[in-house]
N, CA, C and O atoms as CSV, one atom per row, in Angstrom:
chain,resi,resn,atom,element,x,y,z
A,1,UNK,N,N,202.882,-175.752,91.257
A,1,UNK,CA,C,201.683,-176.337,91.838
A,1,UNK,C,C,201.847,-176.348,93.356
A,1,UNK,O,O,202.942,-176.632,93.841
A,2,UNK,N,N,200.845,-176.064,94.087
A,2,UNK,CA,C,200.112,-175.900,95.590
A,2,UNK,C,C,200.269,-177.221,96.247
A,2,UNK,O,O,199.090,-177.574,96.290
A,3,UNK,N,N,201.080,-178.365,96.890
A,3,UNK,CA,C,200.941,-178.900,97.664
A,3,UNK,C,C,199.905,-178.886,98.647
A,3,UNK,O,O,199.869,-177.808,99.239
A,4,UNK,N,N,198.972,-179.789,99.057
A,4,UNK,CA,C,198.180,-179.432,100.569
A,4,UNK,C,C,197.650,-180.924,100.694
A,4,UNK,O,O,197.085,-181.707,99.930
A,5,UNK,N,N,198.156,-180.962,102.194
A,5,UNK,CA,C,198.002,-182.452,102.922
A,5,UNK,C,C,196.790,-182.283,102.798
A,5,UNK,O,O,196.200,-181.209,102.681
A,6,UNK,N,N,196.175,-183.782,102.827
A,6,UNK,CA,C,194.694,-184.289,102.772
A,6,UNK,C,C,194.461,-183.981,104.142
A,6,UNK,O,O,195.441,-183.846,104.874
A,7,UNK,N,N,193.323,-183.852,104.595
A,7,UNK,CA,C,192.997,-184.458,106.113
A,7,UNK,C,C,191.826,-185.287,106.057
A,7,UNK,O,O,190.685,-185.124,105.625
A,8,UNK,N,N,192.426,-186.196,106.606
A,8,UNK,CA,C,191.396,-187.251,107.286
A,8,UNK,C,C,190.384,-186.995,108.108
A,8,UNK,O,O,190.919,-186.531,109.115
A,9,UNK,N,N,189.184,-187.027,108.274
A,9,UNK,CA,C,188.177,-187.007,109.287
A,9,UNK,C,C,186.920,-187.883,109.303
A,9,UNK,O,O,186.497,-188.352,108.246
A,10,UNK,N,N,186.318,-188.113,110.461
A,10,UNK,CA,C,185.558,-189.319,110.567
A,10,UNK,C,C,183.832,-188.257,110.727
A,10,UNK,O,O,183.779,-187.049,110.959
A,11,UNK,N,N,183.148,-188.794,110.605
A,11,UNK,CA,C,181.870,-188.712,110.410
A,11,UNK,C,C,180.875,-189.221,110.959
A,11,UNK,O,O,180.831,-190.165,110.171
A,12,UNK,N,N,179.602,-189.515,111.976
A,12,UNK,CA,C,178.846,-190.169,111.781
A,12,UNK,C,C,177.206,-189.642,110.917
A,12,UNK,O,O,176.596,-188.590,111.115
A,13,UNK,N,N,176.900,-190.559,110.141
A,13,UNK,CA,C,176.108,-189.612,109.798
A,13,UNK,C,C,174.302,-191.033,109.890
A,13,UNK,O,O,173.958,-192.211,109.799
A,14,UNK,N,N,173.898,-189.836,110.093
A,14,UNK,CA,C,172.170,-189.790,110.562
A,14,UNK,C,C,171.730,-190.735,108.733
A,14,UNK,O,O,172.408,-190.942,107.726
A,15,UNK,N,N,170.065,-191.110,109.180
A,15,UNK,CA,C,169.403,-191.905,107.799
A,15,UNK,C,C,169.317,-190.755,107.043
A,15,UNK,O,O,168.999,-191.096,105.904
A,16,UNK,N,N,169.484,-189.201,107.144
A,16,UNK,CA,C,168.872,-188.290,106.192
A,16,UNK,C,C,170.014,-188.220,105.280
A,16,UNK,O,O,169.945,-188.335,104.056
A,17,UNK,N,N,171.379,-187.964,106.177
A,17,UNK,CA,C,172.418,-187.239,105.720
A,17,UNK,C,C,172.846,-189.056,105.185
A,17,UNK,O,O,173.310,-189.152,104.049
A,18,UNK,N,N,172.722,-190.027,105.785
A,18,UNK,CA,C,173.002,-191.434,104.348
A,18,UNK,C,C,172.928,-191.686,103.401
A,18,UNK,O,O,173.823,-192.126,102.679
A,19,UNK,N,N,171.300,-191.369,103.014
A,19,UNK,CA,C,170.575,-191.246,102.055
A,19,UNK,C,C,171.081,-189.622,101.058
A,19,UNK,O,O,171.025,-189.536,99.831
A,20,UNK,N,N,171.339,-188.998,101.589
A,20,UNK,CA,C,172.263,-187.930,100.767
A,20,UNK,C,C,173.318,-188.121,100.094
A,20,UNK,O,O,173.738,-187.616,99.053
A,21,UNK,N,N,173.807,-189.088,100.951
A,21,UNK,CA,C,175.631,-189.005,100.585
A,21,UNK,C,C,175.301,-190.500,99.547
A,21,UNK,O,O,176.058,-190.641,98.587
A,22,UNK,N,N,174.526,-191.247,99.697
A,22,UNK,CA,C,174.284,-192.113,98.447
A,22,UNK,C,C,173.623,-191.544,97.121
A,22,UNK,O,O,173.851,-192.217,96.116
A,23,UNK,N,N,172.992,-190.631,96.991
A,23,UNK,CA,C,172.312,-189.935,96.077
A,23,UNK,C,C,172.943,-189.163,95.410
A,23,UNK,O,O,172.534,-188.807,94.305
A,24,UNK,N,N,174.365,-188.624,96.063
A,24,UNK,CA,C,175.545,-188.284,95.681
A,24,UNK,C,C,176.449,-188.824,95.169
A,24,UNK,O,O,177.275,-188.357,94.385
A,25,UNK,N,N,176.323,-190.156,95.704
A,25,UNK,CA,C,177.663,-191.272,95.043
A,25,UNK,C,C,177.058,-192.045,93.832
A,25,UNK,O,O,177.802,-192.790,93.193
A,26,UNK,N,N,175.737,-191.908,93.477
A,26,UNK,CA,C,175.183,-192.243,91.851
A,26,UNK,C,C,176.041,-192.513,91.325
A,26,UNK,O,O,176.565,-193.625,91.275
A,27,UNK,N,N,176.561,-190.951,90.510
A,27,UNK,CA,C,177.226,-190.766,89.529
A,27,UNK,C,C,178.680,-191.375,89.288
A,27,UNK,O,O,179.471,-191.027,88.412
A,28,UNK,N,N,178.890,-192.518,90.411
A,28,UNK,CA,C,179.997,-193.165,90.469
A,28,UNK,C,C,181.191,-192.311,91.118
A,28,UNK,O,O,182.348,-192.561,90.780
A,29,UNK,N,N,180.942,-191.420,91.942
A,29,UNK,CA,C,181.871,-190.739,93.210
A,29,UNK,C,C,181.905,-191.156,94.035
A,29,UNK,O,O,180.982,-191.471,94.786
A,30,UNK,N,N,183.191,-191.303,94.158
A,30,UNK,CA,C,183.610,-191.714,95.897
A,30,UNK,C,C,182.589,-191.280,97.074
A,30,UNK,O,O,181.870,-190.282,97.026
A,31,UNK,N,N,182.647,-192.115,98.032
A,31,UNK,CA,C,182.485,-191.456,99.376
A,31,UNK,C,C,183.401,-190.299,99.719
A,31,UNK,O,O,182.816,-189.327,100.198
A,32,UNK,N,N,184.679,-190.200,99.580
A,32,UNK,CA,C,185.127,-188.746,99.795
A,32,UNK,C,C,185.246,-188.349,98.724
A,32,UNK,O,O,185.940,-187.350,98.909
A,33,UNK,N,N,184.986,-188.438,97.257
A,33,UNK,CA,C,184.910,-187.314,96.760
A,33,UNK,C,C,183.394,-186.838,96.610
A,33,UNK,O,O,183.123,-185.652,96.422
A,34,UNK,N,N,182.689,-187.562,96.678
A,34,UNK,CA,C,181.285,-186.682,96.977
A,34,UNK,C,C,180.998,-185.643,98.486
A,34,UNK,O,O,180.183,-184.722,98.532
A,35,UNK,N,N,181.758,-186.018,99.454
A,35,UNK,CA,C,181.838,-185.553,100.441
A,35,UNK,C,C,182.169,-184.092,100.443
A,35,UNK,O,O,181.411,-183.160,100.712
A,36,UNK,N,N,183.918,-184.035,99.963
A,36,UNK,CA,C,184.383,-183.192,99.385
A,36,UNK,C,C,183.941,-181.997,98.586
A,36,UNK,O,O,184.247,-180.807,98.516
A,37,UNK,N,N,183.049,-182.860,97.984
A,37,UNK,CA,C,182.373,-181.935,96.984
A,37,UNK,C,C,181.291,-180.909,97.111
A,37,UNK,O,O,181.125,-179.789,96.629
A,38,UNK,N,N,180.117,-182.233,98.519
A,38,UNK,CA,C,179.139,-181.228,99.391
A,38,UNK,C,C,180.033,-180.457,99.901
A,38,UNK,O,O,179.851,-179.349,99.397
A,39,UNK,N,N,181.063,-180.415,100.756
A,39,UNK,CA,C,181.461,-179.492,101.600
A,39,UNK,C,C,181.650,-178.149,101.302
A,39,UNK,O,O,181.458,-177.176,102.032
A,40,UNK,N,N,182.155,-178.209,99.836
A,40,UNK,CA,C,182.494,-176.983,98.847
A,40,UNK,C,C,181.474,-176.688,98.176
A,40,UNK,O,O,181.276,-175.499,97.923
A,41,UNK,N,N,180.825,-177.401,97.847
A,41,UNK,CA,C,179.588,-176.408,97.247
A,41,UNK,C,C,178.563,-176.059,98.577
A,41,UNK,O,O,177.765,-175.134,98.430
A,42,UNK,N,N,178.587,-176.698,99.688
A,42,UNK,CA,C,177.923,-175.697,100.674
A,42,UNK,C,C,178.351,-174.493,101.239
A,42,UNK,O,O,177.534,-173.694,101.696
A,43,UNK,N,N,180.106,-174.192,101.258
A,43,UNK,CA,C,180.860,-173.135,101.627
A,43,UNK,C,C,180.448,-172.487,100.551
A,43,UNK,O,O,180.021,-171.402,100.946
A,44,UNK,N,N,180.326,-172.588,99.155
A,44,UNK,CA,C,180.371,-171.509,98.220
A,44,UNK,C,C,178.950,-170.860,98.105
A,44,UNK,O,O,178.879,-169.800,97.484
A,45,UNK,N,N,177.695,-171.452,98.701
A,45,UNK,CA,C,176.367,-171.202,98.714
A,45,UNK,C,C,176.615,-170.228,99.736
A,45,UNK,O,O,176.198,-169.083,99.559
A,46,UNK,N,N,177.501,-170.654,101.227
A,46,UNK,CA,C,177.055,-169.828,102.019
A,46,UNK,C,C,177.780,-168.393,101.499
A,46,UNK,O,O,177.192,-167.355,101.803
A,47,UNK,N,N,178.421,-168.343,101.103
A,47,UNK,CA,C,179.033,-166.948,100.802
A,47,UNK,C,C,178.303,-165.984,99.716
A,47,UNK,O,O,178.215,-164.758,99.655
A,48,UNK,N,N,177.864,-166.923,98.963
A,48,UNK,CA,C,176.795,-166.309,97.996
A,48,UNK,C,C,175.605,-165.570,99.017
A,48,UNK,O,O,175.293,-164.405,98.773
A,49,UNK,N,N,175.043,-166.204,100.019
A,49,UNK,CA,C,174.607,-166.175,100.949
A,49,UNK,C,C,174.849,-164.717,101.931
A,49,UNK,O,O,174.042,-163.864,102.300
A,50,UNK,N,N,175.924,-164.822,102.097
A,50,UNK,CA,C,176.720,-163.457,103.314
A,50,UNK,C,C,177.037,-162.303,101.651
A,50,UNK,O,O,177.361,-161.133,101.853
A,51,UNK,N,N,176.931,-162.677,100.561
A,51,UNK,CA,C,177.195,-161.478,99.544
A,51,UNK,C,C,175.519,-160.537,99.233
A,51,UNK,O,O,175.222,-159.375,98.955
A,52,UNK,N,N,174.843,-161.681,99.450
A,52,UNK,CA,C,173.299,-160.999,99.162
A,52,UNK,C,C,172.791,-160.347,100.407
A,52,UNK,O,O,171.987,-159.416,100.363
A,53,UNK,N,N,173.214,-160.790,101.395
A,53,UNK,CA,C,173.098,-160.214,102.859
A,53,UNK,C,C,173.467,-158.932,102.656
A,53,UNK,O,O,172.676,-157.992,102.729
A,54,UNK,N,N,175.029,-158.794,102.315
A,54,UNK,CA,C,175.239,-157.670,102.372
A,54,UNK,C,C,175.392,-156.574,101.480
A,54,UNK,O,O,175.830,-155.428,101.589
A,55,UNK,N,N,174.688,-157.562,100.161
A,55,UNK,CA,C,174.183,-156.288,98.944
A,55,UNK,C,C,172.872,-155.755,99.499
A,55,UNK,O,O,172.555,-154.577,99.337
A,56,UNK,N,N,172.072,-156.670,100.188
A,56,UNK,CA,C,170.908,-155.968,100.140
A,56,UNK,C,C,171.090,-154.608,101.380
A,56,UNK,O,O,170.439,-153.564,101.401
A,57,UNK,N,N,172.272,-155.074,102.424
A,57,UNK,CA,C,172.380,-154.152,103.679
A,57,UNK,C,C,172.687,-152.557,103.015
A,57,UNK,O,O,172.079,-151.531,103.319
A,58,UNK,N,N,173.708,-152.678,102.116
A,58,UNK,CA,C,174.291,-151.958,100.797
A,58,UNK,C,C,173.453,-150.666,100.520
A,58,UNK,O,O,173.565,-149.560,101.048
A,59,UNK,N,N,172.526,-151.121,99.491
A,59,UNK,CA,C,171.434,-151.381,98.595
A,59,UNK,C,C,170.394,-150.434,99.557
A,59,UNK,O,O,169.806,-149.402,99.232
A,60,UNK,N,N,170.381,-151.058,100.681
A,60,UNK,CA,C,169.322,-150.574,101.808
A,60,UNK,C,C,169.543,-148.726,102.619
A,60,UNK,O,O,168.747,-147.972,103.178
A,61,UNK,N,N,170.717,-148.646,102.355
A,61,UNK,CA,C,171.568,-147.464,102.935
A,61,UNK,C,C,171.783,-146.366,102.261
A,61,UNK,O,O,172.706,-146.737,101.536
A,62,UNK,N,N,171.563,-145.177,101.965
A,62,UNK,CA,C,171.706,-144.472,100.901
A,62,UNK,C,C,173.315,-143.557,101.402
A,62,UNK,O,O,174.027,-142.876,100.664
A,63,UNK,N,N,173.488,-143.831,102.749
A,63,UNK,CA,C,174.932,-143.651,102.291
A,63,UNK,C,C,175.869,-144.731,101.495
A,63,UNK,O,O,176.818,-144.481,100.752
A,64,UNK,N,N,175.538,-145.515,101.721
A,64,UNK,CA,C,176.756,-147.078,101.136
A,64,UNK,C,C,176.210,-146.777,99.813
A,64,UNK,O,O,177.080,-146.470,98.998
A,65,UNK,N,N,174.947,-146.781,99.350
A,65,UNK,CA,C,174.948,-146.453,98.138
A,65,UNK,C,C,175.760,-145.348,97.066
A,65,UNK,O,O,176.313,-145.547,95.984
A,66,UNK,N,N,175.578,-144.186,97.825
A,66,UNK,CA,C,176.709,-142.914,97.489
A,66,UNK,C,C,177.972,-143.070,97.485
A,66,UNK,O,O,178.665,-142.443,96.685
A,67,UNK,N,N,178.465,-143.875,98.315
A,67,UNK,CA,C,179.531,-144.439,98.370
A,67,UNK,C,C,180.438,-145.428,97.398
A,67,UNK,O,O,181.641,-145.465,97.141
A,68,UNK,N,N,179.217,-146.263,96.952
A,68,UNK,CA,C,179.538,-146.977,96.152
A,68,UNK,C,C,179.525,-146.401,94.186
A,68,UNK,O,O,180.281,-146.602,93.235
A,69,UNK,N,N,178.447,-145.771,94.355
A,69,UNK,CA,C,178.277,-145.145,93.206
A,69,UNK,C,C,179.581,-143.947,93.210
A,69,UNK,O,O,179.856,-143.737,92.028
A,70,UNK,N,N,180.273,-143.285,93.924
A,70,UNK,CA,C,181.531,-142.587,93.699
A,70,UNK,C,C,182.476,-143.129,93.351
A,70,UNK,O,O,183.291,-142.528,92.650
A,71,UNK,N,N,182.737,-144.889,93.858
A,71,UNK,CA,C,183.644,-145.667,93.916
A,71,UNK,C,C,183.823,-145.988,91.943
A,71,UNK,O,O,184.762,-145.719,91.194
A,72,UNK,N,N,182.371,-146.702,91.636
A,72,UNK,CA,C,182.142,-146.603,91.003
A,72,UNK,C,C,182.545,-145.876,89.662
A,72,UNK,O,O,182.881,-146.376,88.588
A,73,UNK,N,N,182.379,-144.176,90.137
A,73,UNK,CA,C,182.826,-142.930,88.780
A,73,UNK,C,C,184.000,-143.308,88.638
A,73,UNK,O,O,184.357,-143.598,87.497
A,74,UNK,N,N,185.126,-143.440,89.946
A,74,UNK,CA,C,186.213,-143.246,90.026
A,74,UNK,C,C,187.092,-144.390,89.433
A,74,UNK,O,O,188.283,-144.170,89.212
A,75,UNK,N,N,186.472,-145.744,89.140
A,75,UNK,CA,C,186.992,-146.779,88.692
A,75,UNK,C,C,186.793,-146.225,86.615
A,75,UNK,O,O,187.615,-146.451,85.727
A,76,UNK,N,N,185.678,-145.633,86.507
A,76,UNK,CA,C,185.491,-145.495,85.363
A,76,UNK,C,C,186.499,-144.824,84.906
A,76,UNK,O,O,187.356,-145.281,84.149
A,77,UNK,N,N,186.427,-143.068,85.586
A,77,UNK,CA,C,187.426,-142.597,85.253
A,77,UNK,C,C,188.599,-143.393,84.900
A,77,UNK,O,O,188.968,-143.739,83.778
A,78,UNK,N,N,189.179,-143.649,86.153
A,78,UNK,CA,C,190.800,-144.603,86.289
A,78,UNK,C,C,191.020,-145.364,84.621
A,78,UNK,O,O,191.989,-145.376,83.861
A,79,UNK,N,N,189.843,-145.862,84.532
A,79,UNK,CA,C,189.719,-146.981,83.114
A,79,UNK,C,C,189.802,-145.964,82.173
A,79,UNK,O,O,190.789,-146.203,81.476
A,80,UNK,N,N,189.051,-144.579,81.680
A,80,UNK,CA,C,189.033,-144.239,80.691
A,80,UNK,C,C,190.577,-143.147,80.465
A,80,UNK,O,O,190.757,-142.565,79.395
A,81,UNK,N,N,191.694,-143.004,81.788
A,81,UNK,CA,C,192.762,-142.540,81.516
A,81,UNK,C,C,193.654,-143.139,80.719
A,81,UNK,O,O,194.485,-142.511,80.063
A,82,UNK,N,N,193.498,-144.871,80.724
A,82,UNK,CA,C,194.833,-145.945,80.003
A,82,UNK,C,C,194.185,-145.607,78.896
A,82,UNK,O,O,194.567,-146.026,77.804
């Protein structure tokens, strides 16, 4: 198992972002573990985020497309040699 120090950090937060972080702590979660929890599910949105960005940039290119579709054969192949 992964050891990793906590870090501490302070906050002030606005009536919007209050009213959030109570609407969050409902379900009987901490103040930091609801915190915690926005933080990571907003990092994992944004990446979902920068992945559709750059499927659609992809997608949009008919070289990256060719590219990808070779990548593609070549993984098949690879799979249908084992």
């Amino acid at each position: 198992m992964l050891a990793v120090a906590e870090r501490a950090i302070s906050l002030r937060l606005d009536e919007e972002a209050a009213r959030a972080l109570e609407l969050l702590m409902r379900d009987g979660k901490s103040r930091s573990e609801a915190i915690r929890e926005a933080v990571v599910d907003t990092a994992r949105r944004r990446l979902y985020e920068i992945a559709a960005v750059d499927a659609a940039r992809v997608s949009a290119d008919e070289d990256d497309r060719r590219e990808v579709a070779e990548i593609q054969a070549l993984m098949e192949e690879l799979s249908e040699e084992r």
